[in-house]
N, C-alpha and C positions, 0 to 999 in steps of 0.2 A: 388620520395619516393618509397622505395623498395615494393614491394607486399606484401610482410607480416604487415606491419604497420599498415594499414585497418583494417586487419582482426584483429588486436590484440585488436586496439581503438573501435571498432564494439563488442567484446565480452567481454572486461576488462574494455571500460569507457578510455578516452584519459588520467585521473588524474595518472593511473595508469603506463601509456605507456610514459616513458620520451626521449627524442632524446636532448638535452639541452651538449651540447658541453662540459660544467665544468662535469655535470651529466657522462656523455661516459668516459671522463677523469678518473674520479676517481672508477667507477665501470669497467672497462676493464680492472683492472688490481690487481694482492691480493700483498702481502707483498714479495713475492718469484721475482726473475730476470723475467723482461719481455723485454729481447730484440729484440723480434719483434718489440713493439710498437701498434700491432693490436688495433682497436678500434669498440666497438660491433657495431650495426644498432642503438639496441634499449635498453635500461633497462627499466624492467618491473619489478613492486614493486609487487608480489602477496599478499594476502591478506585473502587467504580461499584456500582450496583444488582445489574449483569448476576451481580457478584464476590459478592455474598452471595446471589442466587437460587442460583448454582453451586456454593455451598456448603452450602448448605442441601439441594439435589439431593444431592449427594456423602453428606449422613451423614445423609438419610433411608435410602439406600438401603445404606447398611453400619451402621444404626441406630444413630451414634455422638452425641451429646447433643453439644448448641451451646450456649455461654454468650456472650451478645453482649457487647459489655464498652466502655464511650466511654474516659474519663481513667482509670478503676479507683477515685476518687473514694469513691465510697457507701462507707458505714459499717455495715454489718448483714450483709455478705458477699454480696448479690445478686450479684456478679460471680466470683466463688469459682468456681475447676475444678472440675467434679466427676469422678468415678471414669468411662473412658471418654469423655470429652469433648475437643471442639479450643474454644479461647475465640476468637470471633470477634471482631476488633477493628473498630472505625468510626471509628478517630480519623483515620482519611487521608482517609475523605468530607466533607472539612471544607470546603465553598464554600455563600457564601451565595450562591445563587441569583436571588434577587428581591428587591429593597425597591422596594412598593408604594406613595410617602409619602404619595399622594392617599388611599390605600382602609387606610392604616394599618395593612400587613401586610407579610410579610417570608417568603419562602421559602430552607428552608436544611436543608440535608446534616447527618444527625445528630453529625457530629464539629466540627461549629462550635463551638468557644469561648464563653461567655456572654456576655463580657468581650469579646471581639471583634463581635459582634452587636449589641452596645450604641454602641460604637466605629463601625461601620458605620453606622448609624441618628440618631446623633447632629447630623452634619451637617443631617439633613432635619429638624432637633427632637425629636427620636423616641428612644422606650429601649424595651426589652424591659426588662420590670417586673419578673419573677422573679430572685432574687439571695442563692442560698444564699453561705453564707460563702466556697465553695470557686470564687465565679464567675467568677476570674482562671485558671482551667486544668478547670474543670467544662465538660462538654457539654451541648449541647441534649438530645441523645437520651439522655445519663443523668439528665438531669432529667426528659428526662418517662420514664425506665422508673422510678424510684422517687416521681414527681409532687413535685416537691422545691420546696420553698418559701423563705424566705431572712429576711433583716432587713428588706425592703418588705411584706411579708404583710399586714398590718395593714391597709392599705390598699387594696393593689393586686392580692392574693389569691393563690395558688399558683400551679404551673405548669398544671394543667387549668381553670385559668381564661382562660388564656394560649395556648391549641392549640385554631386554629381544624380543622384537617387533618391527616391524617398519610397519607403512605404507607406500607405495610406488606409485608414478603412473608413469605409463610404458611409455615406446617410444612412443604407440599409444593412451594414454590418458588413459591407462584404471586403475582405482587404483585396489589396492592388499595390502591383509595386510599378513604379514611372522612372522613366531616364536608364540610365545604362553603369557600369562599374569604370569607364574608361575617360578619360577627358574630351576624347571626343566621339560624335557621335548625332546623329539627324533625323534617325527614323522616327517619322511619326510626328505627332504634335508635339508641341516641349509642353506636356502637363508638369513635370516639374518645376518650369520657372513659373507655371501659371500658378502653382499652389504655394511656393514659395512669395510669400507677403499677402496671403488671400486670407490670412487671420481666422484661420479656423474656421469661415464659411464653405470651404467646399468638401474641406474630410478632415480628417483626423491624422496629425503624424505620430506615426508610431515607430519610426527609425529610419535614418538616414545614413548615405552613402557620400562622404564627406572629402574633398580636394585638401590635401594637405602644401604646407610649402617650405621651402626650407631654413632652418634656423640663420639667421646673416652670419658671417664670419665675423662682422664686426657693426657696431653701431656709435654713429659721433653724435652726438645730441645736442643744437648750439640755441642760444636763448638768446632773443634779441630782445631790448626793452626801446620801448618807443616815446615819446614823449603826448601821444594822442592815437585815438584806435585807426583813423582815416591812414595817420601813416605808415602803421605796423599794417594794416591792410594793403599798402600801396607798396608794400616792401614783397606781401605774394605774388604780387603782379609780374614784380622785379623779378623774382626766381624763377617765375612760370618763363620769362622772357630769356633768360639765360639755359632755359632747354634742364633742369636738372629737377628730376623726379624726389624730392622725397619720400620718405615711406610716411613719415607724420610729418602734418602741418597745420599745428593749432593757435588761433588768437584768442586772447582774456583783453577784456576792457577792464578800464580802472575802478567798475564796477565790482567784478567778479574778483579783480586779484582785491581789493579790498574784504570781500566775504570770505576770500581762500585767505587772508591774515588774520582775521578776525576769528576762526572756526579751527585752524589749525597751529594757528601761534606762527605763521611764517612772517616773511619780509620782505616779500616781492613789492608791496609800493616804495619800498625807499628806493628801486632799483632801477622805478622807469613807473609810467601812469597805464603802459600795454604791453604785452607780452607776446610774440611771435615765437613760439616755440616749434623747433623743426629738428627732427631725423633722418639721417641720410643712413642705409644697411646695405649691406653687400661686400665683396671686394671691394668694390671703388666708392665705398663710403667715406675715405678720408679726400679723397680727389672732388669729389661732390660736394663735401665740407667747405674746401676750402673755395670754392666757387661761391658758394653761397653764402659764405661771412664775408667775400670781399665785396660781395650784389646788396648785401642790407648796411654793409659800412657806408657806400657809396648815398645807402637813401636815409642816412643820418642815423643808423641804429646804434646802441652800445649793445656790442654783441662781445659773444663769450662763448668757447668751448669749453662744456660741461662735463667733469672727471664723473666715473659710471654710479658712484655714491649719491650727487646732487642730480644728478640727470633724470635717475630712479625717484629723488624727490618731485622736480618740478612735473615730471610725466603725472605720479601720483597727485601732486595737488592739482592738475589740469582735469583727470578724471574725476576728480571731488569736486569742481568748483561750482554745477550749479545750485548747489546750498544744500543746506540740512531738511529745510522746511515740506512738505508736502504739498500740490499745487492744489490752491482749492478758490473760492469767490477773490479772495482777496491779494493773492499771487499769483501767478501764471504763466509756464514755460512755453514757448512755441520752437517749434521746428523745418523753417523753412528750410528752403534752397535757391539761388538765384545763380545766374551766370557769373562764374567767377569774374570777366572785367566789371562788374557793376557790383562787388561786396564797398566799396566804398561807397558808391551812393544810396547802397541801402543803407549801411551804417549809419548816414549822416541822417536819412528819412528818419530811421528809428529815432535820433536823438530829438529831432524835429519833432515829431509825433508825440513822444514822452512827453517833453515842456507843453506841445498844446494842450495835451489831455492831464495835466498835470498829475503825473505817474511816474513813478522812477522806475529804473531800466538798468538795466546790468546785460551785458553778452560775453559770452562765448559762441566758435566757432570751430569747425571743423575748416579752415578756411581754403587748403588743399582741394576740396571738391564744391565749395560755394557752401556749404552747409551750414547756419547758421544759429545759435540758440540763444535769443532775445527771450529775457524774463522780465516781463512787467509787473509791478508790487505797488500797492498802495497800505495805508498804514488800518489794520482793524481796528485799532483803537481809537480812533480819529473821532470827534462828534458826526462828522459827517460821512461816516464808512460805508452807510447803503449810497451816496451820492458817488462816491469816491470808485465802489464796486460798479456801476454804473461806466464811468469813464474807465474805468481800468478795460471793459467789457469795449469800447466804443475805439480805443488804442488798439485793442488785440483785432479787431474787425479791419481796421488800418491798414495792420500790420499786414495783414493778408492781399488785403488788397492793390499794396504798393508793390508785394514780390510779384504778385501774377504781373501788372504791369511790365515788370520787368525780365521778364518772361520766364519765373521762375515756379515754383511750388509748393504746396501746402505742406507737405510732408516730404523732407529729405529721408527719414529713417525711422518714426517711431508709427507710423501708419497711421491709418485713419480712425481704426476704432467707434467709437462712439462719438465722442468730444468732436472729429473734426466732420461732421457728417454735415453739419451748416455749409459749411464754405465750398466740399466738393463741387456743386454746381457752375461755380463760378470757374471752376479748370475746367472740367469735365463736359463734353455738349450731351443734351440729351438722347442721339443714338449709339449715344459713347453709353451714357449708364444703362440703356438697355440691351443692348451687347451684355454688357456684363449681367442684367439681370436672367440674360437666357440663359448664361453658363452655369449661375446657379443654381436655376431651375433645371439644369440637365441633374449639375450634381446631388443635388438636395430639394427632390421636388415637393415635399411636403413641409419643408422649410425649420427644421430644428436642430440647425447647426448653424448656430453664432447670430443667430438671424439679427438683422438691424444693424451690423455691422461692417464696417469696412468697406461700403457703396452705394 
């Protein structure tokens, strides 16, 4: 039994401390490619602050690496075991603590639910704005350790938009609390935004101090279908041009709305080959509406105002639609970002790139913020599926390298992780990544917090 297990079962209580083989399996690893296979020592459930300072003590002092880990959610492998590690879980610190409704804030345990935070706040009018696809079983604390953004982005802007506070407890156990309880406010460094998307390499959160916003009065939901994704793309353009904010603004290619028929029994191909799905909220969400069905009629759309029954559908099939399947050699989601006037000429790249790498390709978009989620898939079953894995591998290196061109980036929203730790250089100059390597070494100078991740 390693040396640190003692000491974890001595200060946590053993209920807490699991070594159970199905247990290692399923928390050593989050939703993102883990082709190591690593598998931690130990998972530990904490339970209170006291439970992660304690554990953090524990494998500073037997130097064993801590992976914190909320639902396992992210995509890029930020919560992935690594060699010598216990995965520290926060999904049991789950109590929201405080809804402030007068001062518009909301304090809450990093294993709160999104979805449940929304739920809670609704009563007073109130939503927590952030709202990646996975918001129905995603945490707070894994949104802000990958700074995760969602289908409201456009509007109402990421998770570091969104974190007024954070508590934190450091490399050596010792907590800290960063930022302030007010919306505004300057003193000092902004270590909150800096820890916000640092993935669990500089501390640990252990509760945040949260920007709530207010429920819309009203939401019009209108669904353009396009005949091709270049002009359901060229129809954001159109709106961006007419001055009118949506709160969602998502594209499906005829990729993805085939998967979202196929998986859910809808009928969105018979309706159009793309999909421009867009929200307007507020008082003047009917005034903005009609602005922007007259801006996508103009650019050939069949557009439709959505009664709140269907609207609640096509939203839900938007958030389901990058598929069922799991990303592993022979699939693979990416996550760029590009300047929104060039989502059209990426889109056309990607298609380009697909046929030469002879790979098929489905997207969806956040297309509101440029954000875009190309999935490339080859068949396993093929005779030639190691040749096939190969190209799939030499299209996603493409992919990457057509967004920076265009002066975009590797990661819109699910971080860097593990998985994208190749390509970082290629943004990044190297007194950019060493900057960053001193601030980890302030934070964590013995290096067993998330180490190899996210820089």
């Amino acid at each position: 039994m390693p040396s640190v297990l003692p000491r974890l079962e001595e200060a946590l209580g053993a209920q807490k401390v699991s070594t159970a083989p199905e247990t290692l399996a399923v928390y050593s690893r989050d939703g993102g490619p883990h082709p190591s296979g690593t598998q931690a020592i130990a998972v530990v459930f904490a339970e209170d602050v006291e439970d992660v300072q304690a554990t953090v003590r524990a494998c500073a002092a037997a130097g064993v690496r801590i992976v914190p880990r909320g639902a396992g959610s992210g995509l890029s492998g930020g919560a992935a075991a690594l060699e010598n590690s216990i995965v520290l879980s926060l999904e049991r610190m789950n109590r929201i603590l405080e809804i402030r409704a007068e001062d518009e804030v909301a304090v809450v345990e990093p294993g709160v639910i999104n979805a449940d935070l929304n739920a809670a706040a609704a009563p007073y009018g109130l939503m927590y704005a952030p709202d990646p696809a996975s918001y129905t079983f995603a945490t707070i604390g894994g949104n802000i350790g990958t700074n995760a953004g969602g289908l409201r982005c456009a509007k109402y802007g990421v998770t570091r938009e969104a974190v007024l506070g954070l508590d934190v407890v450091l490399a050596d156990g010792t907590l800290i609390r960063t930022g302030r309880n007010t919306f505004k406010g300057v003193a000092g460094y902004d270590l909150t935004g800096l820890i916000v998307g640092s993935e669990g390499t500089l501390g640990i959160v252990v509760g945040a101090t949260v920007r709530l916003r207010y429920l819309p009065a009203e939401v019009q939901t209108i669904a353009a279908f396009y005949p091709d994704f270049a002009s359901a793309a060229a129809g954001v353009l159109a709106v961006g041009r007419a001055r009118v904010q949506p709160a969602i603004m998502e594209l499906m290619d005829a990729g993805s709305i085939a998967d979202v028929d196929r998986l859910h029994a809808s009928d969105l191909a018979s309706r159009g080959a793309a999909l421009l799905l867009i929200q307007t909220d507020g008082f003047g969400a009917a005034a903005e509406a009609d602005v922007v069905r007259r801006v996508l009629a103009e650019t050939g759309a069949a557009v439709s105002t959505e009664d709140p029954e269907e609207a609640e559908r096509l939203v839900f099939l938007r958030r389901n639609s990058r598929g069922a399947e799991a990303d592993d050699a022979f699939r693979v989601g990416e996550d760029v970002a590009v300047p929104r006037s060039r989502l059209v000429d990426y889109a056309h790249e990607l298609g380009l790139m697909a046929a030469r790498h002879r790979v098929n390709l489905k997207i969806v978009a956040h297309a509101g913020d440029g954000n875009l989620h190309p999935t490339f898939w080859v068949d396993p079953l093929a005779p030639d599926c190691a040749e096939a894995a190969a190209r799939l591998d030499d299209a996603l290196d493409e992919s990457i390298d057509v967004a920076l061109a265009m002066g975009g980036t590797i990661t819109g929203e699910h971080g860097i992780g593990s998985f994208k730790l190749r390509w970082l250089p290629l943004e990044q100059a190297e007194r950019v990544h060493d900057l960053q390597a001193g601030i980890k070494a302030v934070f964590d100078p013995d290096g067993i917090l998330n180490p190899g991740k996210a820089f």
